[in-house]
Each structure stands twice: as C-alpha cells, then as structure tokens.
N, C-alpha and C positions, 0 to 999 in steps of 0.2 A: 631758576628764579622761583619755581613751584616750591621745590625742597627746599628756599629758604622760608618762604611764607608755613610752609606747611612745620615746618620746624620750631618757628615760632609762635604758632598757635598750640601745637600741643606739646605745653611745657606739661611737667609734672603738677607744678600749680595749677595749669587752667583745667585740667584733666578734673582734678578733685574740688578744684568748683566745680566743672558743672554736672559731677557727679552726686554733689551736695544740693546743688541747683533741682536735678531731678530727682532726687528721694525727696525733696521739699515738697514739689509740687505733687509729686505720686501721694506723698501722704496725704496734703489737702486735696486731692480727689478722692481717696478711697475714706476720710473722715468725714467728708459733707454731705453724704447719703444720711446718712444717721441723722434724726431731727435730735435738736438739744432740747436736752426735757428738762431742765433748768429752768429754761424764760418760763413753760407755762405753768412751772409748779403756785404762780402766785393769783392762776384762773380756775 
C-alpha cells in the first residue's frame, strides 16, 4: 500500500512542481535582503 501512495506522489509532474515550487521561494529569500531603492528614490 506504501509503494502505491508513494508512487503516486512522485510522478514526474509533481517532482518538477515542487522543484519549481522551491526555486520560487529560494529566490524570494535570497532577493528580499536587498532593500528596493526604487520606493525611496521619490524621498
């Protein structure tokens, strides 16, 4: 019963979501350190 749940979670598809999934979020962690100096160019 394992091998079949476990079979059915890692299709090829759901693989490359959530390997889509975590380059998403790695990049919005590693880009939000950086202030945007856009907003205060009008201060």
């Amino acid at each position: 019963m394992l091998e079949k749940i476990k079979a059915r979670l890692f299709t090829r598809e759901n693989l490359y979501a959530l390997l889509l999934c975590l380059l998403l979020i790695l990049l919005i962690i590693v880009t939000t350190d950086t202030a945007p100096q856009w907003i205060y160019q009008g201060f």
